[in-house]
Biopython code that builds the backbone (N, CA, C, O; Angstrom):
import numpy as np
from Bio.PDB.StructureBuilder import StructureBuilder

atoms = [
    (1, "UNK", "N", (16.602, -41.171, -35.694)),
    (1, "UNK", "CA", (15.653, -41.520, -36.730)),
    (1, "UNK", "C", (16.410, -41.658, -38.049)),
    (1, "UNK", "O", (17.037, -40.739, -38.575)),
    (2, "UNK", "N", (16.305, -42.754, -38.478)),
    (2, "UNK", "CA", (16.787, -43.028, -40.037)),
    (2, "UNK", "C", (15.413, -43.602, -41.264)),
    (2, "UNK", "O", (14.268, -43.981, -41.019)),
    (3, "UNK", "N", (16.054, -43.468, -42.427)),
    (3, "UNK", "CA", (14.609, -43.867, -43.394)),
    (3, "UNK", "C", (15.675, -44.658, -44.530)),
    (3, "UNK", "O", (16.899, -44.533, -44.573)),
    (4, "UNK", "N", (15.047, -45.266, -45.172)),
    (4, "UNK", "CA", (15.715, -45.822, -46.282)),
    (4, "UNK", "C", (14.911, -45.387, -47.444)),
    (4, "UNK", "O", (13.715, -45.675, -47.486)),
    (5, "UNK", "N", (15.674, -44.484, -48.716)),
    (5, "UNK", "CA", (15.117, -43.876, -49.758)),
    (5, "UNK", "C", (15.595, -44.467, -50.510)),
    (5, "UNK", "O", (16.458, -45.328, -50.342)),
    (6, "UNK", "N", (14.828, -43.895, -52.065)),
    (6, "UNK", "CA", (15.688, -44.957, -53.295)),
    (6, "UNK", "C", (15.546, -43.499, -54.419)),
    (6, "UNK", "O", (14.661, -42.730, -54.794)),
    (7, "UNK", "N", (16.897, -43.700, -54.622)),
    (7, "UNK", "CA", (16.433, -42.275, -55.513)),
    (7, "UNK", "C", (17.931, -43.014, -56.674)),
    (7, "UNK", "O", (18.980, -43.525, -56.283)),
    (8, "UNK", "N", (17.369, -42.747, -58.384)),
    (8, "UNK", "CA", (18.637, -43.042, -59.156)),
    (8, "UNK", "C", (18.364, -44.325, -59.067)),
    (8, "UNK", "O", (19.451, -44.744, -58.668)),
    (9, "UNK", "N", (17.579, -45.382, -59.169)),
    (9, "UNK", "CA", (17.727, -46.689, -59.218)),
    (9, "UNK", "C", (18.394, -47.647, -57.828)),
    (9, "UNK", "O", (18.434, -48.876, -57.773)),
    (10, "UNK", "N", (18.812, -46.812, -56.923)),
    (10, "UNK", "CA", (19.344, -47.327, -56.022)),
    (10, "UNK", "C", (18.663, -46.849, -54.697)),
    (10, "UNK", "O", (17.742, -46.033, -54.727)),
    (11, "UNK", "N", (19.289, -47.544, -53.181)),
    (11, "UNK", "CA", (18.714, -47.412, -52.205)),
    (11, "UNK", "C", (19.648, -47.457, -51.145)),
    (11, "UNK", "O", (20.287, -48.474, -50.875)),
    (12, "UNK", "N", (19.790, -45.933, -50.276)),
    (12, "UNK", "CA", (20.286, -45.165, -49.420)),
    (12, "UNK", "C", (19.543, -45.439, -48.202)),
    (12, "UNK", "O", (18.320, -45.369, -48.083)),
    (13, "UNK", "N", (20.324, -45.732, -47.375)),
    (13, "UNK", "CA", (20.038, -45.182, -45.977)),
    (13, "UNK", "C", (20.297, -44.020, -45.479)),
    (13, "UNK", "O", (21.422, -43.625, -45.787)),
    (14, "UNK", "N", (19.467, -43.044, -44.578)),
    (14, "UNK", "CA", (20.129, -41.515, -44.220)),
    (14, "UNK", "C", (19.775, -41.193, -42.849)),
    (14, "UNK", "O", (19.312, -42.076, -42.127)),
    (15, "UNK", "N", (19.925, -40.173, -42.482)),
    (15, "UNK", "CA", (19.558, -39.819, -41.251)),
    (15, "UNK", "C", (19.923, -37.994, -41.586)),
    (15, "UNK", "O", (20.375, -37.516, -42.627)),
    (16, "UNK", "N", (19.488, -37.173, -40.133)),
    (16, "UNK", "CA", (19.512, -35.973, -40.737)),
    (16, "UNK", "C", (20.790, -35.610, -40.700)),
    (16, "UNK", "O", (21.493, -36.407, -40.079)),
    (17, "UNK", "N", (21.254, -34.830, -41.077)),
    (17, "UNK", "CA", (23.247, -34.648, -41.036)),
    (17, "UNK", "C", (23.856, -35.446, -41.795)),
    (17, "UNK", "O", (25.087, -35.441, -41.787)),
    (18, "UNK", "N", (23.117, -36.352, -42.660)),
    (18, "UNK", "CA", (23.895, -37.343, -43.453)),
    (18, "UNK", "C", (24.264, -36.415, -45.024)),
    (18, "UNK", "O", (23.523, -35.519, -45.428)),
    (19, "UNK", "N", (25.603, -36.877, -45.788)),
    (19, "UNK", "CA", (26.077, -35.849, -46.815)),
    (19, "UNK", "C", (26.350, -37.425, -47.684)),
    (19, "UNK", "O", (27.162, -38.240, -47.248)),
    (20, "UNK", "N", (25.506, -37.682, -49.000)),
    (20, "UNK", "CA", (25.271, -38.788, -49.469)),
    (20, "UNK", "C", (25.722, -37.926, -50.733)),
    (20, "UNK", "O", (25.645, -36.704, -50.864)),
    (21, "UNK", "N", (26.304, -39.050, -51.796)),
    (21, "UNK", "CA", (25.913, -38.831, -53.393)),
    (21, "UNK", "C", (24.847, -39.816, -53.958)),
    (21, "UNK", "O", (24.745, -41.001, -53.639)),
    (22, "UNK", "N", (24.100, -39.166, -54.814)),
    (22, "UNK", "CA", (23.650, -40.139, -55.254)),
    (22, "UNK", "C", (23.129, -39.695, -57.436)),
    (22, "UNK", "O", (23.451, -38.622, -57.946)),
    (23, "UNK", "N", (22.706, -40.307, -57.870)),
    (23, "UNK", "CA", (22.422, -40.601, -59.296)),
    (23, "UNK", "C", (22.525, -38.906, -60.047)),
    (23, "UNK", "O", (21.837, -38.358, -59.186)),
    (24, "UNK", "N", (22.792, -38.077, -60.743)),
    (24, "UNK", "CA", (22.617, -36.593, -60.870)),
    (24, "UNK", "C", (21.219, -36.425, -60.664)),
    (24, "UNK", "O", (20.312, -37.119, -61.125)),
    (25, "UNK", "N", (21.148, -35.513, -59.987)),
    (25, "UNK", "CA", (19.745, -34.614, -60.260)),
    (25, "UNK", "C", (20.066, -33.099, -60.907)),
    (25, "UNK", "O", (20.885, -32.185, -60.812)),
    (26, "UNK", "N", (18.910, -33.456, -61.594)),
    (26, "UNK", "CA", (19.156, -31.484, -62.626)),
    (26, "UNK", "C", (18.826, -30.514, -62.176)),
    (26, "UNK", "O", (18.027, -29.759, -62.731)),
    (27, "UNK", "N", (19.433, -30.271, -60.916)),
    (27, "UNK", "CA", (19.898, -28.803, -60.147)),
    (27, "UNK", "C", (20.407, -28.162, -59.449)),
    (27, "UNK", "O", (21.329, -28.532, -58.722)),
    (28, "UNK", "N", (19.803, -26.731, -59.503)),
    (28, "UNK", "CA", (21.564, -25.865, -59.190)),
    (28, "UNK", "C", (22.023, -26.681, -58.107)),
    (28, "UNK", "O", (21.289, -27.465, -57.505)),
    (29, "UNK", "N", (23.362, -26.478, -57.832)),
    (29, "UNK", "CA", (23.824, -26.549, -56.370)),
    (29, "UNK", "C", (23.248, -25.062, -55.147)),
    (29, "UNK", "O", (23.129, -23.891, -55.508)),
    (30, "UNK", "N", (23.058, -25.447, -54.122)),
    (30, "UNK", "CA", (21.846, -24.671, -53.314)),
    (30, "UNK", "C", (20.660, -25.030, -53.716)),
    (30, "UNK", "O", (19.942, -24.167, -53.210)),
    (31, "UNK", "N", (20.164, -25.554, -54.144)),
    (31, "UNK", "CA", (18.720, -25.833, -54.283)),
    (31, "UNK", "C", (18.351, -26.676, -53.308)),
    (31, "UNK", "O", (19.224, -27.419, -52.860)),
    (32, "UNK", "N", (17.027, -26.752, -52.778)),
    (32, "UNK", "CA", (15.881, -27.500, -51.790)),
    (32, "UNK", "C", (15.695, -28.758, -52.774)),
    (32, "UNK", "O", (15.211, -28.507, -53.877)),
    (33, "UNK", "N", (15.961, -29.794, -52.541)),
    (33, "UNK", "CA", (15.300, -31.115, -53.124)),
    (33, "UNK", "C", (14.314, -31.931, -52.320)),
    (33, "UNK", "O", (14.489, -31.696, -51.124)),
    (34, "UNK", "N", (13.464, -32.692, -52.503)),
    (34, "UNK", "CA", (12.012, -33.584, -51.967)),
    (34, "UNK", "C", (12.688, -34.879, -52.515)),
    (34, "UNK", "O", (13.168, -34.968, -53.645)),
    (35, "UNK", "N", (12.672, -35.772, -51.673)),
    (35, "UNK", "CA", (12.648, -37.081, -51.798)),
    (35, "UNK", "C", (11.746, -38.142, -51.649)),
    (35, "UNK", "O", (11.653, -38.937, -50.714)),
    (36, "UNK", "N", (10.889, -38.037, -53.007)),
    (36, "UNK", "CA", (9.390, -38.825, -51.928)),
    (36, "UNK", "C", (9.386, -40.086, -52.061)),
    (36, "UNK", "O", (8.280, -40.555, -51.792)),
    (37, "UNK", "N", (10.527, -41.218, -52.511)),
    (37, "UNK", "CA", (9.998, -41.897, -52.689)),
    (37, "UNK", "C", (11.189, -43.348, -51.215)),
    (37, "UNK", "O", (12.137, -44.133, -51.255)),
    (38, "UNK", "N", (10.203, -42.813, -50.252)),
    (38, "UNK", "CA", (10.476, -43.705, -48.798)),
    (38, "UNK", "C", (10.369, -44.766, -48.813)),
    (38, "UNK", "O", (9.269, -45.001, -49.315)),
    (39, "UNK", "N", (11.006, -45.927, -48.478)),
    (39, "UNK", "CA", (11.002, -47.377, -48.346)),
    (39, "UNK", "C", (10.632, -47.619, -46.726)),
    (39, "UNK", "O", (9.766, -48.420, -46.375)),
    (40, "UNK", "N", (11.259, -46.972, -45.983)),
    (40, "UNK", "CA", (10.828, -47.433, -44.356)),
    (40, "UNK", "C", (11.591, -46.235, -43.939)),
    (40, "UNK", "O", (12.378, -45.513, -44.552)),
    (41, "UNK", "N", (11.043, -46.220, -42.463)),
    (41, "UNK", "CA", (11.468, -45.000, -41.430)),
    (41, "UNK", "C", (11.280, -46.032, -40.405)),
    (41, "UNK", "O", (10.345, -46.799, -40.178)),
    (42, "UNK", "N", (12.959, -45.759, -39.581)),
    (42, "UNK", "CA", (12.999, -46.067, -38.391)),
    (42, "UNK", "C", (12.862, -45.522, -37.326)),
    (42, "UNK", "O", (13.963, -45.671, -36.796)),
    (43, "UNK", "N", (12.015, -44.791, -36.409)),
    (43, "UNK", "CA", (12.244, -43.974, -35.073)),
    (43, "UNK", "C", (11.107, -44.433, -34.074)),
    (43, "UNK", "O", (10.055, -45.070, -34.129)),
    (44, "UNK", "N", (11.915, -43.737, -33.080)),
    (44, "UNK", "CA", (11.090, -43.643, -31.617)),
    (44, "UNK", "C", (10.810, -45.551, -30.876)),
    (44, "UNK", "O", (9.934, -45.892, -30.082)),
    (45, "UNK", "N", (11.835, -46.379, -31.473)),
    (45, "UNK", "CA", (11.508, -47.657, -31.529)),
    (45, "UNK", "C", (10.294, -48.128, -32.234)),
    (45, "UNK", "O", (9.462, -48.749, -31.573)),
    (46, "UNK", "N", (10.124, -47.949, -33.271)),
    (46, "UNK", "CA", (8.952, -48.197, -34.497)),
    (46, "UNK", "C", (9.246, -48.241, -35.714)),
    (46, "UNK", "O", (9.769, -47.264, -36.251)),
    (47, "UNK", "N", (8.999, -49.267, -36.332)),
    (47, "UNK", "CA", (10.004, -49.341, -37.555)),
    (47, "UNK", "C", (8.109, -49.155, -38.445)),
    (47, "UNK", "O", (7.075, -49.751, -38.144)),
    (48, "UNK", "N", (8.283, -48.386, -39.246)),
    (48, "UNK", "CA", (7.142, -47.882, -39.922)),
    (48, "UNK", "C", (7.665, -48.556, -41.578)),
    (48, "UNK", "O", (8.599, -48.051, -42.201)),
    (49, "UNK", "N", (6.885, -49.725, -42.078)),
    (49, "UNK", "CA", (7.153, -50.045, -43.571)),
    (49, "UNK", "C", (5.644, -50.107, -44.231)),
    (49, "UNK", "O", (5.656, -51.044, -45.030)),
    (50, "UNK", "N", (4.880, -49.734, -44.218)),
    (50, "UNK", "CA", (3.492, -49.947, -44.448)),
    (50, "UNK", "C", (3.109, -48.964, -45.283)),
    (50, "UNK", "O", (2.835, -47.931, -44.672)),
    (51, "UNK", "N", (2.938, -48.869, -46.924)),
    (51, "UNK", "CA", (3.233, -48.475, -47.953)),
    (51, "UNK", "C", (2.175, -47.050, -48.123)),
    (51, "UNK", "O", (2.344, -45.980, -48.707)),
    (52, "UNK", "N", (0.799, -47.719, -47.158)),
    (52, "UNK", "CA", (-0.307, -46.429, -46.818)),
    (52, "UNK", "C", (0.481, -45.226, -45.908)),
    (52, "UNK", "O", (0.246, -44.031, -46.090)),
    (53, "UNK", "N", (1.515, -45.762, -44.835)),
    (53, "UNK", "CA", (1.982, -44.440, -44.298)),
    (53, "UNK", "C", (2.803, -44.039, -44.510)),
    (53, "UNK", "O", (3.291, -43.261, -43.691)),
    (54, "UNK", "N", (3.641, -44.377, -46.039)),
    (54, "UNK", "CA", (5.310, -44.086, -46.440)),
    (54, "UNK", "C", (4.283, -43.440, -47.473)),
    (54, "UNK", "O", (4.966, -42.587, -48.039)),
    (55, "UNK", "N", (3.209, -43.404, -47.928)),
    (55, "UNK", "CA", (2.893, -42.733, -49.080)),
    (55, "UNK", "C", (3.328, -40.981, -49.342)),
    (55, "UNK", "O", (4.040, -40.396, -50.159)),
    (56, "UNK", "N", (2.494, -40.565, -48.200)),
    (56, "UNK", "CA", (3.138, -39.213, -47.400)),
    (56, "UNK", "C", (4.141, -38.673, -47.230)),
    (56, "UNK", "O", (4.277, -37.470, -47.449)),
    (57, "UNK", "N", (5.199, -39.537, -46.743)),
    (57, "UNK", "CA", (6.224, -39.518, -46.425)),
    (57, "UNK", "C", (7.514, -39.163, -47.528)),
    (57, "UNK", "O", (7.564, -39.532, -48.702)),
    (58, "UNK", "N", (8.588, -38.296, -46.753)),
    (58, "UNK", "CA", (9.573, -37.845, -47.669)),
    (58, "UNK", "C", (10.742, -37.129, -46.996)),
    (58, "UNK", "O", (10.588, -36.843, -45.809)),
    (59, "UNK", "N", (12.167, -36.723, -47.736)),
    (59, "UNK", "CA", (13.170, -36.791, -47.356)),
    (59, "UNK", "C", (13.204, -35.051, -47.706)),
    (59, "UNK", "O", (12.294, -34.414, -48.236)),
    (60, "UNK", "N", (13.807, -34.811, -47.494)),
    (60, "UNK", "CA", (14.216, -32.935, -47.836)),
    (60, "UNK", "C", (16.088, -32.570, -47.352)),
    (60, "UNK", "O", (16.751, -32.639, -46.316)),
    (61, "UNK", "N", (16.317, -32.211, -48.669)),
    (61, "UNK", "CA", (17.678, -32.002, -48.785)),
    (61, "UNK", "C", (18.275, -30.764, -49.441)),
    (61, "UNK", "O", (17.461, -29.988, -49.940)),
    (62, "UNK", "N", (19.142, -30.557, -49.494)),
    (62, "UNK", "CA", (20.196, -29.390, -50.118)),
    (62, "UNK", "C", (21.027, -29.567, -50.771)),
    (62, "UNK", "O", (21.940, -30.063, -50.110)),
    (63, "UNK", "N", (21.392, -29.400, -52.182)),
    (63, "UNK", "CA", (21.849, -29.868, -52.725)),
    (63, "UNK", "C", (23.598, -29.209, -52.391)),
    (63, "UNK", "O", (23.591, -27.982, -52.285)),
    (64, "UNK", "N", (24.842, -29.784, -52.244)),
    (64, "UNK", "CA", (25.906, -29.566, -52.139)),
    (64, "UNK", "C", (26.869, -29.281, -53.540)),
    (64, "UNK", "O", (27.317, -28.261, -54.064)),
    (65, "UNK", "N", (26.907, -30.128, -53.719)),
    (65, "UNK", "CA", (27.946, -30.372, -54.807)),
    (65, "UNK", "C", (27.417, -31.315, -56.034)),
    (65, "UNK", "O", (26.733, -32.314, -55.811)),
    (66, "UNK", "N", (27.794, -30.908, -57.347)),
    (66, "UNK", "CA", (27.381, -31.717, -58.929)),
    (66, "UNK", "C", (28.725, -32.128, -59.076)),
    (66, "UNK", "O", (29.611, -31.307, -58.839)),
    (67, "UNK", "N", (29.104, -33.659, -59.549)),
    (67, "UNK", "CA", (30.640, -33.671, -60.326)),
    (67, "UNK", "C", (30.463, -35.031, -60.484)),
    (67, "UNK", "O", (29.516, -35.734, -60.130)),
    (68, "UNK", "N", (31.671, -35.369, -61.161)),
    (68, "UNK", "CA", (32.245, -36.759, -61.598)),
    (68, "UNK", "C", (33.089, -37.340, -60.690)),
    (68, "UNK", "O", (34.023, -36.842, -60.062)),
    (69, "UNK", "N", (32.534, -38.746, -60.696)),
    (69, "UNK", "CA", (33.406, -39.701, -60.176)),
    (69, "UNK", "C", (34.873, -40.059, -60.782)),
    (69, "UNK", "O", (35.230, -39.580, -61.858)),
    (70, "UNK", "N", (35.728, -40.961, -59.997)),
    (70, "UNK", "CA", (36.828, -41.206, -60.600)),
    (70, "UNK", "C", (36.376, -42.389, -62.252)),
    (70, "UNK", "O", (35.388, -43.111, -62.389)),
    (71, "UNK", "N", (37.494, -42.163, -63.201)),
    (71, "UNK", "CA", (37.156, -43.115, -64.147)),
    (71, "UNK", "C", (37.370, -44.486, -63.954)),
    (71, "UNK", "O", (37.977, -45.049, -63.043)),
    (72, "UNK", "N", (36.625, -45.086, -65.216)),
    (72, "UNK", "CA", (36.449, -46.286, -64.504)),
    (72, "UNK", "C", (36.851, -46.992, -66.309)),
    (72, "UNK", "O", (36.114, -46.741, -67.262)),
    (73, "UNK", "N", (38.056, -47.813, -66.424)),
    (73, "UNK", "CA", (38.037, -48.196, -68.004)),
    (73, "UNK", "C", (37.716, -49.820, -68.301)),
    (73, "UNK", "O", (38.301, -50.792, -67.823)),
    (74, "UNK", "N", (36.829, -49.795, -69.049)),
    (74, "UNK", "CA", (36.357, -50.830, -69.521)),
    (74, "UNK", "C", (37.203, -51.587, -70.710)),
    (74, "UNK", "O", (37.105, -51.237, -71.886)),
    (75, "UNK", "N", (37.881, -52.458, -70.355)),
    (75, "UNK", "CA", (38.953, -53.146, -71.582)),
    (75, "UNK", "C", (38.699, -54.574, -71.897)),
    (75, "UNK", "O", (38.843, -55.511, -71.112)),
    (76, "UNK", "N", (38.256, -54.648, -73.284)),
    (76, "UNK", "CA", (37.775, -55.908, -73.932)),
    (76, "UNK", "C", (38.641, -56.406, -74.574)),
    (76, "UNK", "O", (39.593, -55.685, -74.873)),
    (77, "UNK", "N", (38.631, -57.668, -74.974)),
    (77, "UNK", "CA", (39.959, -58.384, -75.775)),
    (77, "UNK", "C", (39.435, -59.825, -75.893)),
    (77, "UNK", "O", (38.755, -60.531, -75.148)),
    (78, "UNK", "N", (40.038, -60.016, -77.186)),
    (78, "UNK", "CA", (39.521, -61.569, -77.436)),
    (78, "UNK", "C", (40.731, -62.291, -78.121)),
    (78, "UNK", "O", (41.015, -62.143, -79.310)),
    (79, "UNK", "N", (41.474, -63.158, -77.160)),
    (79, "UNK", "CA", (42.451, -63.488, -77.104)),
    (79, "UNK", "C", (42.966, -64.523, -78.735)),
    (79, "UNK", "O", (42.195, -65.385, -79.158)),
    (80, "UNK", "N", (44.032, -64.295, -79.293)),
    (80, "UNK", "CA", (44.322, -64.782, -80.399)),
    (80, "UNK", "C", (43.634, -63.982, -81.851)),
    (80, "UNK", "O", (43.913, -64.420, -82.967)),
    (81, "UNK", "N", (42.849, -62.951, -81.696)),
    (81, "UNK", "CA", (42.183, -62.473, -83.065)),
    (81, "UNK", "C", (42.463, -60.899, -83.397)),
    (81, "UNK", "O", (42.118, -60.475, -84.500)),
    (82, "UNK", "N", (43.115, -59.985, -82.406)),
    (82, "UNK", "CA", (44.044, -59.414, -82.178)),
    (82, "UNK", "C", (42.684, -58.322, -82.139)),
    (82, "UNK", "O", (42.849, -57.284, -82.779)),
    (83, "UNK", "N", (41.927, -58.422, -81.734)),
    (83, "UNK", "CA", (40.752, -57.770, -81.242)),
    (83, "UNK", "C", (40.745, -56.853, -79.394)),
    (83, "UNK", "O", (40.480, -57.169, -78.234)),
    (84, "UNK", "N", (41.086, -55.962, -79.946)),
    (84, "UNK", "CA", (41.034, -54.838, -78.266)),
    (84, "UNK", "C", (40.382, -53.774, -78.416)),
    (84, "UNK", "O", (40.301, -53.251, -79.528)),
    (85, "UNK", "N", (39.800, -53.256, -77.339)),
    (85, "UNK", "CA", (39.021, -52.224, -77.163)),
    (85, "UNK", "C", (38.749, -51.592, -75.639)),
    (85, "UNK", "O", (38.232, -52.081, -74.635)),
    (86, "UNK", "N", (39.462, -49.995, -75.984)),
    (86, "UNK", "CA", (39.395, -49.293, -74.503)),
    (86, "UNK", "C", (38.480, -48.612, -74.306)),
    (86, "UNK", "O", (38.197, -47.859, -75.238)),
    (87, "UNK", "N", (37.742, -48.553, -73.249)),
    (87, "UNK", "CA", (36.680, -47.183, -73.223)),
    (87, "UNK", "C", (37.105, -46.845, -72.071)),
    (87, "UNK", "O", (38.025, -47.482, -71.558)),
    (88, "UNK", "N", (36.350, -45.460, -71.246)),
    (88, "UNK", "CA", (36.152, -44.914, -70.152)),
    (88, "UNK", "C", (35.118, -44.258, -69.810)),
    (88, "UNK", "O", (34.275, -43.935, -70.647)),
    (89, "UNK", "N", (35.017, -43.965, -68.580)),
    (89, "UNK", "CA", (33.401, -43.788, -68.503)),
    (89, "UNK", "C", (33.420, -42.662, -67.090)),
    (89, "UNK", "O", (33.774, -43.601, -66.376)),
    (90, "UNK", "N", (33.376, -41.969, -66.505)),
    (90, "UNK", "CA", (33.071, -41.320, -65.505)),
    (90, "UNK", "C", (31.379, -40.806, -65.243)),
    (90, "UNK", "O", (30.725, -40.118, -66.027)),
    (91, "UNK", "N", (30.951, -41.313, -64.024)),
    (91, "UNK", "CA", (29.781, -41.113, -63.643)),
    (91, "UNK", "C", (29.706, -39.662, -62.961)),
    (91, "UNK", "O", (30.544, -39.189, -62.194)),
    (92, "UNK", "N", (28.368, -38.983, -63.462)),
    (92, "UNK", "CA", (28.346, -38.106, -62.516)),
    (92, "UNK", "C", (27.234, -38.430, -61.819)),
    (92, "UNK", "O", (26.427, -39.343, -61.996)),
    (93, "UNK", "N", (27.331, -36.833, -60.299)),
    (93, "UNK", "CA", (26.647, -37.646, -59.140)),
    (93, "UNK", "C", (26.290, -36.308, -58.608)),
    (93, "UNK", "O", (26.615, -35.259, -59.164)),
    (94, "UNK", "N", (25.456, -36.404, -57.264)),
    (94, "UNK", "CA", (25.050, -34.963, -57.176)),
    (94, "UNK", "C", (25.138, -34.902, -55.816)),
    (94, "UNK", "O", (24.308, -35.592, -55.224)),
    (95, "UNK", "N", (25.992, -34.203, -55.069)),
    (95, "UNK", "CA", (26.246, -34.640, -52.920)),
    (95, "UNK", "C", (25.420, -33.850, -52.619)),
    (95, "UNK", "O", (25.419, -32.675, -52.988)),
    (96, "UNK", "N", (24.028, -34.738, -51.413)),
    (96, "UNK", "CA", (23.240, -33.929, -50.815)),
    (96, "UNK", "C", (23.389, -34.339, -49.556)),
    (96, "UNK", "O", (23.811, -35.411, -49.122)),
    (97, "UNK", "N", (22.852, -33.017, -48.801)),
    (97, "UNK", "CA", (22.659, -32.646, -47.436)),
    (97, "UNK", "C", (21.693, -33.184, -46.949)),
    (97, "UNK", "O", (20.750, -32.472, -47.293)),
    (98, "UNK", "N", (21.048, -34.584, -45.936)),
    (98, "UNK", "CA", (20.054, -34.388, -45.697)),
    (98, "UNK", "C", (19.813, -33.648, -44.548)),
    (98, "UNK", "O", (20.488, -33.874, -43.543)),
    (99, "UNK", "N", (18.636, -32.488, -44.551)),
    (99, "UNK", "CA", (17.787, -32.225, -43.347)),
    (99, "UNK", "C", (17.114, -32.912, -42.492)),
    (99, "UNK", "O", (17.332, -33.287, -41.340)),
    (100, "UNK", "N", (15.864, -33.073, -43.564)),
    (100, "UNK", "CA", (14.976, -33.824, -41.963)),
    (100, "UNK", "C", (14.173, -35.542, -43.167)),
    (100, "UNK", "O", (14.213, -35.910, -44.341)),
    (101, "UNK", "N", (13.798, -35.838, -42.346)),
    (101, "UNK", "CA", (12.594, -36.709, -42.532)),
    (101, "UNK", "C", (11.216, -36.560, -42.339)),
    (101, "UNK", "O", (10.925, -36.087, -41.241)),
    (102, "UNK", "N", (10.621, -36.729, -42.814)),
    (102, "UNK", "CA", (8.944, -35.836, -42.686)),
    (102, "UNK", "C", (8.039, -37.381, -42.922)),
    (102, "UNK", "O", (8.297, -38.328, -43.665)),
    (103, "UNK", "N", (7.114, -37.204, -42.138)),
    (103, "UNK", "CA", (6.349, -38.390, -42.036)),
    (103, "UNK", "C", (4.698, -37.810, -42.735)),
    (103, "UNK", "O", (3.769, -38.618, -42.736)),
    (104, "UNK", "N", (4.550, -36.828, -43.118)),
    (104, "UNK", "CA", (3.308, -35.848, -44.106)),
    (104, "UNK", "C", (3.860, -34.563, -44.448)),
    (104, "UNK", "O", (4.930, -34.033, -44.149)),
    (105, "UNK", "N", (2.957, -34.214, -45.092)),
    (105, "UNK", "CA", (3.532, -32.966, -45.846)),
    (105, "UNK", "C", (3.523, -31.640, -44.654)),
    (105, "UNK", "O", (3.927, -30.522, -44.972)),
]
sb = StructureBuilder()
sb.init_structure("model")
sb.init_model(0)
sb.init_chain("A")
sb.init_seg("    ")
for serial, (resi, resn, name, xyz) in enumerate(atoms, 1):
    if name == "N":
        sb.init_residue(resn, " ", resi, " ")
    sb.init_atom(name, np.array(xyz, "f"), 0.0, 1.0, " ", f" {name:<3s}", serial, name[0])
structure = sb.get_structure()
């Protein structure tokens, strides 16, 4: 059984045993997280996308690990006007555990 969630602006596929990062969430590491917001669940040969029975529906995880990604530098330049500019940027991210998939509360 797999589901496709969207959590952080983006959209994960998981299954249970899956160890994902995704957008920070603001808490501890060990904490229980709810993922309610389901795009589709695949199981039992039934692909379930029907927005009345994903309403219910939700992900449940553990939170692992909080940290930063590698940096990433953004370098601008405008050739002949002697115009440059460095930045850097490191994202942070939050690695969760998924458990299960839940089709109601």
């Amino acid at each position: 059984m797999y589901a496709v969630i969207q959590t952080g602006g983006k959209q994960y596929k998981v299954a249970s045993g899956d160890k994902i990062k995704v957008e920070k969430i603001d808490a501890p590491v060990g904490s229980k997280v709810k993922i309610p917001n389901v795009l589709m669940i695949y199981g039992d040969n039934e692909l379930k996308i029907d927005a009345t029975e994903l309403k219910q529906a939700f992900v449940r995880g553990t939170i692992l690990a909080q940290g930063k990604n590698k940096k990433v530098i953004v370098f601008k330049k405008k050739r002949r006007k002697g115009f440059q500019k460095k930045k850097g940027h490191r994202q942070t991210y939050t690695e969760v555990l998924i458990e299960s998939i839940n089709l109601q509360d």
